[in-house]
N, C-alpha and C positions, 0 to 999 in steps of 0.2 A: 504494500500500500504506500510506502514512504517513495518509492521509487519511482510511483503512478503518480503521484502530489508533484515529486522533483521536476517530472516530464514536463506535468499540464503547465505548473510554476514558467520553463524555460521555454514552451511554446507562446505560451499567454504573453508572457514579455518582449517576445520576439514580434508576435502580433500587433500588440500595443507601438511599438517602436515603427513600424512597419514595414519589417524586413522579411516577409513569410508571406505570401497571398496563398498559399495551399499549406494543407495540413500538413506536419512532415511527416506524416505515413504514406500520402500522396507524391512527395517528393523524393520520399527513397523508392517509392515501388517506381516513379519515373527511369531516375537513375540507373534502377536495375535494369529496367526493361532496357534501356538505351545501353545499357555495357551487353548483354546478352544480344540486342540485336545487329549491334556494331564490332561486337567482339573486341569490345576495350576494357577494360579490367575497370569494375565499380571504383576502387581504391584510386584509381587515376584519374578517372570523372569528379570524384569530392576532390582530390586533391585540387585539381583544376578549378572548381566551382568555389574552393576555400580564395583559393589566391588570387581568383580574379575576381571574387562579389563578398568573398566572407558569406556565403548564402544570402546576399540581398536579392529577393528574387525582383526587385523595380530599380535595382544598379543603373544606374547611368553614365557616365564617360565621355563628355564632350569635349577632352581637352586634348585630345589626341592632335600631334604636331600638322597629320595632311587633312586635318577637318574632315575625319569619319568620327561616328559616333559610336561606343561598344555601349551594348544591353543587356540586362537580365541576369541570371544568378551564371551562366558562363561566359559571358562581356563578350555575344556575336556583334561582332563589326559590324558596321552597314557596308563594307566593301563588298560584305556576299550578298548584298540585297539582292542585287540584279538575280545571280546566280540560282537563288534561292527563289526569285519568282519565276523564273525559268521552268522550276522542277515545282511548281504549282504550289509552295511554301509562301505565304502574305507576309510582309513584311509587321505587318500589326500582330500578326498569329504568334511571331517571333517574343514580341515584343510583349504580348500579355496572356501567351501561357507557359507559363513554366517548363510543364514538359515539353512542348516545341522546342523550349531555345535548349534545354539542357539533350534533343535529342538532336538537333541541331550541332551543340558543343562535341557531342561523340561521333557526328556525322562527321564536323571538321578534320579530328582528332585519326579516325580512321580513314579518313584524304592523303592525310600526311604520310601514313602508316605505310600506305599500299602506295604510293609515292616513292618515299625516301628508306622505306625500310621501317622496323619495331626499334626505333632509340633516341637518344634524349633531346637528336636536334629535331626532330617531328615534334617533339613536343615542344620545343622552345617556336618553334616556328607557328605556334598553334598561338602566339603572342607577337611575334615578329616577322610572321614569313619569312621567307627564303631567302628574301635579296641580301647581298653582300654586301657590308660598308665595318667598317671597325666601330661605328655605334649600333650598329643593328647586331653584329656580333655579339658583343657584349650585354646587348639587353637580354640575349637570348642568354646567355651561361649563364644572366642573374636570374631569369627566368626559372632555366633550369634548374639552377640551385634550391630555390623558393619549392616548386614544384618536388624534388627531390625528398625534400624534409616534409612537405604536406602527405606525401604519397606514405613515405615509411613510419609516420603517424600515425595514417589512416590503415597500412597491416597492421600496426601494433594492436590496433584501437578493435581492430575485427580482431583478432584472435583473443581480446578482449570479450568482446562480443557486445563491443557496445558500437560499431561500427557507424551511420549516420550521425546520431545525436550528440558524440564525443567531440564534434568540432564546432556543436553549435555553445559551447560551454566555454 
C-alpha cells in the first residue's frame, strides 16, 4: 500500500506541474510497444526520453541554432516534419500524442540503426545527425556520454524492477 500512495504521490505531482498528459502506465506500455516494434531496447528509448525531455511529454525546444523546433517527451525535430507527412504521420499527431512522438523517437533511432550500424554514433546522431564539423562532433560524444549513463541506469533500475518510474524520481 505504501508503494501504491509513493506512485499516485509522484504521478499527481508530475501532473500538477504539467509534465505527464498520459498516465505513466500509458507511457510505458507506449514505450514498450515502440522498442518491440522497432527493435530498440526499452532501456535506450527512456534513456533517450530522460535526456532529451526529463519525460516532459509538452517539451518544447525553440532554440535550436538552424531555427527547427524539437517536441515532446523525445524532442522530434521539425526537420522530419516533411518526412513524416510523407509517411501519412501529422505533424500535430507528433506533437500531442505521446505515443506518436515517443514511437516516432524509436522510429528515428532505428533509421540510424539500419543506417550506420547498432553503436553509439546512431545514437548521438539521433541528436546531431550525421554531418561533420568539430562542433557537431562533439555534441554528439557529449551526447553520447549523457545517453550512456541514462541507458546503464535504466538496466540497473530494470533488474531492479523498478524500470519506468525510477527516472521519474
Amino acid at each position: 500500500m505504501a508503494s501504491f500512495f509513493r506512485v499516485y504521490c509522484i504521478l499527481l505531482g508530475l501532473l500538477l506541474n504539467g509534465t505527464v498528459a498520459a498516465s505513466q502506465s500509458e507511457i510505458d506500455r507506449c514505450f514498450t510497444q515502440a522498442a518491440q516494434y522497432y527493435s530498440v531496447e526499452k532501456a535506450l528509448l527512456l534513456a533517450v526520453a530522460k535526456e532529451e525531455s526529463r519525460f516532459n511529454t509538452k517539451a518544447i525546444n525553440d532554440r535550436n541554432g538552424n531555427g527547427t523546433v524539437d517536441i515532446g517527451i523525445m524532442q522530434i525535430n521539425s526537420w522530419w516534419k516533411p518526412i513524416l507527412e510523407k509517411l501519412g504521420i501529422s505533424w500535430s499527431r507528433v506533437k500531442n500524442d505521446v505515443c506518436t512522438n515517443i514511437h516516432v523517437g524509436a522510429w528515428i533511432l532505428a533509421t540510424n540503426f539500419k543506417s550506420s550500424g547498432f553503436n553509439w554514433q546512431a545514437i548521438g546522431a539521433y541528436n546531431a545527425g550525421y554531418r561533420q564539423s568539430p562542433s557537431l562532433n562533439n555534441k554528439r560524444r557529449i551526447y553520447i556520454n549523457k545517453i550512456k549513463k541514462a541507458y546503464q541506469l535504466a538496466l540497473k533500475e530494470r533488474c531492479r524492477g523498478r524500470e519506468y518510474l525510477s527516472f521519474l524520481e
